[in-house]
N, C-alpha and C positions, 0 to 999 in steps of 0.2 A: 792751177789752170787759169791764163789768161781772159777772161769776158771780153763778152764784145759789147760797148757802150748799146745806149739807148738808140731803136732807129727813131732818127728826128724826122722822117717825111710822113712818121704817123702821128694823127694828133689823138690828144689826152681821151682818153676812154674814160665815162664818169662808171662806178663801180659798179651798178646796178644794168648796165650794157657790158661788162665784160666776160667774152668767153674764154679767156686763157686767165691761169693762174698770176698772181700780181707777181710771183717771184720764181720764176724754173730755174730748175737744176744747173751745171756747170756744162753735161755733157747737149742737154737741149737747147743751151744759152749761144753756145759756137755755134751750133748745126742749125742754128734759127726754125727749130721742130717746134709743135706744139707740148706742152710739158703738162704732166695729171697733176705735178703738184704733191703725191704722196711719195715715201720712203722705202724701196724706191721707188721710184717712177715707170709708169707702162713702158715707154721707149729705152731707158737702159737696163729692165727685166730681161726684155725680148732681146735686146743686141747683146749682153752677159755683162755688161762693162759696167763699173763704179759709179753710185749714184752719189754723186755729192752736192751741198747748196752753201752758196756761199755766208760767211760768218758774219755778223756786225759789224766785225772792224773792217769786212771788206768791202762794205756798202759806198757807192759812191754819191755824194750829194752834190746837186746843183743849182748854185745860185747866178743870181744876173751881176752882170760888172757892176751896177749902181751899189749892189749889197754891197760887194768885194773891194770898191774902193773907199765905202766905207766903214769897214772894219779896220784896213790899214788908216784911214784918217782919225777913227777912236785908238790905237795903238799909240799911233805918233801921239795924239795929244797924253793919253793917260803916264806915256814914257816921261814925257815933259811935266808932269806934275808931280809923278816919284819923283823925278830927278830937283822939284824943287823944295819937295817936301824934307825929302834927308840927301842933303849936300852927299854926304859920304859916300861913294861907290863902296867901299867895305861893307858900311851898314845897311846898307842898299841892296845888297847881294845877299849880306845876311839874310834879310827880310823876307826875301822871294826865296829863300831857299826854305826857310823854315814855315812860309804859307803853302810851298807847292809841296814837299813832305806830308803837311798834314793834310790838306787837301785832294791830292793825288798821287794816293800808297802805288807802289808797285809790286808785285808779288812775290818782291825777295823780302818787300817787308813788314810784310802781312803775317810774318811767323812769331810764336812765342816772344822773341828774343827784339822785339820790333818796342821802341818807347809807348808809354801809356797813350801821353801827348799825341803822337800820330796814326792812332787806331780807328781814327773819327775822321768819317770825311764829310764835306758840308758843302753844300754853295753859299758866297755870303751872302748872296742877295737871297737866297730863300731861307726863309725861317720855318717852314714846313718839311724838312728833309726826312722823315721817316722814321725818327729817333736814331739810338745809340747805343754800343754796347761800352758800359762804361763798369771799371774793376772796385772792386770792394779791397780792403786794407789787406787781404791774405792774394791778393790777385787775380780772383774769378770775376770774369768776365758777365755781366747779365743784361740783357737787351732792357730797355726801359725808353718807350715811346715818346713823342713830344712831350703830350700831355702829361707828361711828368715833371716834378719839380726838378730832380735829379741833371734828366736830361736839359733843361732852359740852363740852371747855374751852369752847366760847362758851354752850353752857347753862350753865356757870359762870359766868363773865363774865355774859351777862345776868341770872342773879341777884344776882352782887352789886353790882352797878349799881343796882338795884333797892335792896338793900339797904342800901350806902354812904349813902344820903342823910337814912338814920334817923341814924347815926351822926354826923353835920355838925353838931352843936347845942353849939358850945362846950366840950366835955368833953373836948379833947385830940386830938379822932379825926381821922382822912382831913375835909379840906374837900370843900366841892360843885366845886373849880378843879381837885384834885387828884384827885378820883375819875374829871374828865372825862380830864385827861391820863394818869391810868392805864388808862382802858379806854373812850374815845370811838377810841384809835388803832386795838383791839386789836378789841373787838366786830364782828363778820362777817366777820375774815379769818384765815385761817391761812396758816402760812407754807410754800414751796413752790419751787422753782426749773423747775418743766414749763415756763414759759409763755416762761422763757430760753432765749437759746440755748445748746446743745450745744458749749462750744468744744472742739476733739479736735485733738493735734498732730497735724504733718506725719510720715508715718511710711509707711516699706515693707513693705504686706501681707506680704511674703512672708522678711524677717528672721524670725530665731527666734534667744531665748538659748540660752546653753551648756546644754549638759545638763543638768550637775548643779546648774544654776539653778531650770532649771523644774522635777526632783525635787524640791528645796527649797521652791519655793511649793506645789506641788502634794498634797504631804505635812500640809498644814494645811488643805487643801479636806474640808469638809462630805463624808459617804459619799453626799449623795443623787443623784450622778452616775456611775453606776457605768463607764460607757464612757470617762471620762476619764486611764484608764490603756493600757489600749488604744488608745487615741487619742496618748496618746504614744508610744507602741513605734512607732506607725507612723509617726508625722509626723517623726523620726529616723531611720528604716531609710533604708540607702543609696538605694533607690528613689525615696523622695520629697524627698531633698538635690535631686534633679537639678530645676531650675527648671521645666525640659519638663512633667516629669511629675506638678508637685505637683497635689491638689486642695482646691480652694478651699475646699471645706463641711468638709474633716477641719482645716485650719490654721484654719477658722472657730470650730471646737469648742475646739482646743484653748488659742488665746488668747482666747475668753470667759471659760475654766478660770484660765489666767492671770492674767485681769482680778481676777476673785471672790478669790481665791488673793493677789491681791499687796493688794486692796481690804482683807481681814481680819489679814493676818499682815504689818503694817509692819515688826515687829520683826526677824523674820526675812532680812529682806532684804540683802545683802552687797552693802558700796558699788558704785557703780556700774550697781545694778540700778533697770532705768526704771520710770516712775511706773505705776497704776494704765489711766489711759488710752492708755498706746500702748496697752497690750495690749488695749484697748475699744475703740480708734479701727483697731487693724489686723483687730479680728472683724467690725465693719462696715464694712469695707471687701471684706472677705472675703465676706461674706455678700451681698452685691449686694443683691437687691430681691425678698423674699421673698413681695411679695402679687403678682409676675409669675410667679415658677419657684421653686413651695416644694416643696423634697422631705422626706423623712425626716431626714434629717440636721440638717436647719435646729431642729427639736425642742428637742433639747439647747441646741444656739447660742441659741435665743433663752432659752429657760427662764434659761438662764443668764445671760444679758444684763440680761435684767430683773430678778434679783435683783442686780446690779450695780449698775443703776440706784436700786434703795431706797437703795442706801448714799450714795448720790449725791442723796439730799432729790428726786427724780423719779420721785413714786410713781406719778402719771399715767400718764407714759410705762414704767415696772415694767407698769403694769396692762395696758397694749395689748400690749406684749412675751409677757407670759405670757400673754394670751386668743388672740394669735396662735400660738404654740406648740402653744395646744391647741385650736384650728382646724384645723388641721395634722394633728394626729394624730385629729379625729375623722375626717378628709378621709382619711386614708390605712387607717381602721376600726381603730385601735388601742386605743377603747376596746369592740370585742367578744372573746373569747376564743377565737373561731374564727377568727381573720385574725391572732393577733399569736402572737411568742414570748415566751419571758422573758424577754430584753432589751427588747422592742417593750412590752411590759405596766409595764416599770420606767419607762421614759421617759412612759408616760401619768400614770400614778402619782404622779409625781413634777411634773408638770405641775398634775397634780390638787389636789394638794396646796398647791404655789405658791397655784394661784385661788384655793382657799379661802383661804388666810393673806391674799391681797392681799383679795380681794373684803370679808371679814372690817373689814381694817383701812378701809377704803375707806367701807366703808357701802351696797355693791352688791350686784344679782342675782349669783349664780353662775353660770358659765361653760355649765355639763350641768349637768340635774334626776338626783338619783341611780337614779333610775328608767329613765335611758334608758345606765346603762351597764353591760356584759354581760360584763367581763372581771373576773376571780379575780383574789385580793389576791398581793400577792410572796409565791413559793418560795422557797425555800433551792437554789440547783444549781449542779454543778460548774462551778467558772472565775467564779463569780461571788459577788461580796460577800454578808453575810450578809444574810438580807432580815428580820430581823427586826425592824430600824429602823426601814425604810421602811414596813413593815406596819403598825407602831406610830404612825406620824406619820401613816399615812393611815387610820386608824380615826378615830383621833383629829379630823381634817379633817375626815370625814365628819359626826361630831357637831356641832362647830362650824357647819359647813352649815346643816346641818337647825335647829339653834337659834336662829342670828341671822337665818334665814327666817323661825321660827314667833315668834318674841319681837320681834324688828325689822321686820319685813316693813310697808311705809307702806299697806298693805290690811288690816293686823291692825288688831284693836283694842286697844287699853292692856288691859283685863282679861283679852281672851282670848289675847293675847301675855302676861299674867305668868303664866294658870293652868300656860302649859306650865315654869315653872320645876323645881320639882320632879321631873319626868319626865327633863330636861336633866342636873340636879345625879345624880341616880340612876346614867344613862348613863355618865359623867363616872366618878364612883366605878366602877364597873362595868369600865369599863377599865382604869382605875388596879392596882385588884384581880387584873387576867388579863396584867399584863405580864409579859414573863420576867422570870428574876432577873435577867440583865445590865441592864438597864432600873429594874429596881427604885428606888423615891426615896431608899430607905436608900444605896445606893451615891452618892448627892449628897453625902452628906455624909464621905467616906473622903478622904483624902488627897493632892489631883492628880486629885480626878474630873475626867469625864469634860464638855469644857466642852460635846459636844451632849447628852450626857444631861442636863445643868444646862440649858440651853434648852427643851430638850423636856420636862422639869417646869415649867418658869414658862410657856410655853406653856398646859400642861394647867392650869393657876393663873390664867392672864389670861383663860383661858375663862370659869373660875368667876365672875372678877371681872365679865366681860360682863354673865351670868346675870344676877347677884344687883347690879348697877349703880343699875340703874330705880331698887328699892325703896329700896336706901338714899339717894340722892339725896333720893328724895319724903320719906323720913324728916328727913334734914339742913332741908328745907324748911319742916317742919311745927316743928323743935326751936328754928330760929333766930327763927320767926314767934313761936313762946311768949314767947322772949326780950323780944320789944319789945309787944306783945301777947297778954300773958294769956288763957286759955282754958280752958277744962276739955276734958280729951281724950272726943273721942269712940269708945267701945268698938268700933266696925265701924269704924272708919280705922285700931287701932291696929296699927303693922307687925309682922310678921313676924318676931320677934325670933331668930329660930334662923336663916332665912335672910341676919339680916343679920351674925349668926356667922360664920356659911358664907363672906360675904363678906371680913370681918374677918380669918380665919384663913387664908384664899387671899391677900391682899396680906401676910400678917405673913410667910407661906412664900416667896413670890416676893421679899421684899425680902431676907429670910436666903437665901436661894440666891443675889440678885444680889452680896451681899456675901460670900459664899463664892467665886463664881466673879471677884467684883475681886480675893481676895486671892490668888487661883491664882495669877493673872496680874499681880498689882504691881506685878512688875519689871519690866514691859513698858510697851509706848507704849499708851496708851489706845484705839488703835485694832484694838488684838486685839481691842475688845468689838464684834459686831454692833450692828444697826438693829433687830432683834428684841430685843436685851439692853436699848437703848437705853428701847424702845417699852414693855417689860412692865415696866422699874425706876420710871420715871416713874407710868405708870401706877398701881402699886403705893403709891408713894410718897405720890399723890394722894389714892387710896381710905384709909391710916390718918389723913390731917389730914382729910377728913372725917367718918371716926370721931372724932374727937378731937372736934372740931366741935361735933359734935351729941350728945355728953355729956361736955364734960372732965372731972368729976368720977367717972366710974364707971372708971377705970383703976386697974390695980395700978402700983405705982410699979416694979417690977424691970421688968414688958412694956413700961410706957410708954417706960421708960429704952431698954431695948433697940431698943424703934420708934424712939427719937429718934435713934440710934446708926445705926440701919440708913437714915433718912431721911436723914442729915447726908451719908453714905458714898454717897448716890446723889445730891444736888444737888451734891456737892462733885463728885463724875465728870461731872454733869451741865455743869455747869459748864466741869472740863477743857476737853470735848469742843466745848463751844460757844466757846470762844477758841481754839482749835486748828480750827476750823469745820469737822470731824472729821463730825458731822451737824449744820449749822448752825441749826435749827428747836430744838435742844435750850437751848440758851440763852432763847430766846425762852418757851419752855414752863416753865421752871425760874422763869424771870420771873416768869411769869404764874401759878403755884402761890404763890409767895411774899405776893404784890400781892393776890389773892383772900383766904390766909389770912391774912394779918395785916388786911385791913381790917375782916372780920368777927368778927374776934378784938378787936379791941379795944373793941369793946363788948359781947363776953358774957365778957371776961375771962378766956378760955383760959391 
């Protein structure tokens, strides 16, 4: 059905004076009736006829000739800069064919059968788009938000795909055969082991090492478990030797602890001690089937399961693990302060803190809105570990939340997700500022620090790097577009240059800590280092070759020196770890750093 335009002899009604609905139906639209607005509507109830409204795509928008003739004068010009950028109409056509594919799918080819490559649609100019469903090695598809490493590397990859094909013109550079086989494999998927199976050996739930075995690994376990000491005394005591009597949820707890414990500290291990997954494969067996008969205890077991799991490239399955743990303990009110104790309150906490790290890395909603939870931060109390760690990592969480909500969030806008930067960075500082001295960043640097305190600053660093990501990207974007097209900068686009500081000095610090905390531990097997250490070096690593990038020439030669120093020290670990398949996605990533910066490197001559 035809509409009938706006009448122009009535002027603008502001919202708060209007008595008709801003949008009636199709049949109140011709008969210029008053329209209710609901489905259907009073007037085509009463007459019997088809109520219908019209669809988005039949909305008609109006602008003034000034806008309209200058859109046709951005056309004309931007046709005239393709056209000078690549001579070629062939390669030229190419180009626009394979941005407006992956850009704007159409719904023939939105099916199974549709390339990895054009699954993802983006704006370029927004670096905030919502996230991505990008496919793992067997082909399942999984949503993974901004704030995911996952999803940035293929917004790299699709820029420089994009980019690659300037570079193809006989001058030495990447060809158009080899840009495809560097990143037609790589574009929409990230790598992942959820969608495999789990192989777990054959093993008897209810073995246990020798004592002073499991002292030994347990002695290198993270503090953020405090009942895992406890949980030894008892699963030892003559009482629970006896088979009769053992119980299942405490030997569940305490080979999870195991698992974590043997997964970080290889080194440590005295021949003859078994891999990683017996101790994984006898806490799920132990644990039976927690969404039948989950109690308290299962809390700990899985929290810790799942951080098992990261180490294991199954961050999927990390993330069910940990949202179930803290189901659990909302199920059981451990997050109000009038139902829990101070151990009951460490275990949420601690939970808490997982979602946010996973949720974070993931690119997801958080588990609880901080508004619906009623329990006070860790004490200090007798019999029990210091809490001022745990207080410290869960501040810290909290922030994190609330920022990759207000800046990521696929509801936000790109502008009103960046104004909240500064408020972020502020917080951020703010904490930093109110830690104790044991925690202090100065103590990172003393001799044998302390490798959680070294985490838990590159942590507080890979936050920053979140923050301040967006902009510098959009900056990288605009400095590499000068390169090959000339411009004069426009004063209201130009970036942020102190937040992109802000960013700069957060990856210089986390890359000096990673290489602080490699040389602690040198003499050990590469697997002392976590999936977090892993996760923020990279990371880090990334963020100065894009500074590099997008101004080689404004470096001092001693910082550049030292970033190339600290960059080498983290692909060369990176590396290790990826033949050693230690985390096997690290090879691949390391790859994929390399392949992005060197193709666009060789044509702005980095």
């Amino acid at each position: 059905m035809e509409r009938l335009p706006p009448n122009r002899r009535r002027s603008k009604v502001p919202p708060e004076q209007r008595k008709r609905v801003s949008r009636a139906c199709n049949g109140c639209n011709v008969r210029r009736i008053k329209c209710t607005g609901d489905k259907p509507c009073r007037q085509c109830r009463s007459a019997g006829r088809s109520c219908e409204y019209p669809s988005a795509a039949e909305e008609r928008i109006t602008i003034s000739r000034a806008t309209y003739e200058d859109l046709q004068a951005s056309e004309q010009f931007l046709q005239k800069c393709l056209s000078a950028a690549i001579p070629s109409e062939k390669d030229r056509l190419e180009l626009m064919r394979r941005v407006r594919t992956a850009h704007d799918p159409s719904p023939s080819q939105s099916g199974s059968a549709t390339p990895l490559k054009n699954l993802n649609s983006s704006d370029s100019d927004e670096v905030l788009d919502g996230g991505r469903l990008l496919a793992d090695p067997d082909g399942h598809r999984r949503y993974l938000g901004n704030s995911s490493g996952a999803a940035f590397l293929d917004q790299l990859r699709e820029f420089a795909s994009t980019v690659l094909p300037l570079v193809s013109h006989g001058d030495g550079c990447l060809g158009p055969s080899q840009m495809e086989d560097s990143f037609a494999a790589l574009l929409g998927r990230y790598q992942t082991h959820d969608s495999r199976p789990l192989f777990l050996p054959q093993v008897d739930p209810y073995h246990l090492p020798s004592l002073t075995e499991a002292e030994t690994l347990l002695s290198t376990l993270p503090s953020f478990d405090e009942q895992t000491n406890h949980t030894l005394r008892q699963a030892y005591s003559p009482q629970l030797l006896d088979g009769l009597s053992m119980r299942s949820s405490l030997l569940a707890i305490l080979n999870a602890a195991l698992a974590v414990a043997s997964k970080q500290a290889t080194a440590t291990r005295t021949v003859g001690s078994e891999p990683s997954q017996s101790y994984f494969a006898r806490a799920k067996l132990l644990l039976q089937n927690p969404l039948e008969t989950a109690t308290p205890a299962h809390i700990p077991c899985l929290s810790m399961m799942g951080y098992y799991l990261l180490g294991e490239n199954r961050r999927d399955a990390a993330y069910s693990y940990i949202r179930l743990a803290g189901h659990i303990a909302i199920t059981y009110g451990f997050h109000e302060s009038w139902m829990t104790g101070e151990r009951e309150k460490r275990q949420f906490w601690t939970v808490y803190v997982l979602d946010r790290f996973v949720s974070c890395l993931l690119g997801r909603p958080n588990m609880i809105s901080d508004d619906d939870i009623g329990v006070d931060l860790p004490k200090d109390e007798p019999g029990l570990p210091c809490a001022e760690g745990l207080r410290a990592h869960v501040q810290l969480a909290r922030i994190i939340g609330l920022a990759m909500s207000k800046i990521y969030g696929h509801r936000r806008g790109h502008v009103l997700g960046v104004s909240h930067i500064p408020a972020f960075l502020a917080d951020l500082e703010r904490w930093c500022s109110q830690l104790p001295p044991s925690l202090n960043v100065s103590r990172c640097s003393a001799q044998g620090a302390n490798r959680d305190l070294l985490s838990l600053h590159m942590t507080y660093n890979q936050t920053i790097i979140l923050l301040t990501r967006p902009l510098l990207f959009s900056a990288v974007k605009h400095a590499v577009a000068r390169c090959f097209v000339p411009y004069p900068a426009d004063p209201k686009k130009l970036p942020n240059e102190q937040l992109l500081s802000v960013c700069t000095t957060a990856a210089q610090k986390n890359a000096e800590l990673f290489h602080h905390l490699w040389e602690t531990i040198v003499s050990r097997d590469t697997s002392g280092l976590t999936m977090v250490d892993y996760h923020n070096s990279f990371n880090a690593a990334l963020i100065l070759e894009l500074v590099r990038l997008r101004n080689p020439t404004a470096h001092v030669a001693s910082t550049d020196d030292t970033n190339s120093v600290h960059i080498t020290t983290i692909t060369d670990v990176l590396r290790i770890a990826g033949q050693k398949a230690i985390i096997p996605n690290r090879q691949q990533q390391r790859q994929t750093l390399a392949v992005i910066m060197y193709g666009m490197k060789m044509k702005i001559k980095i």
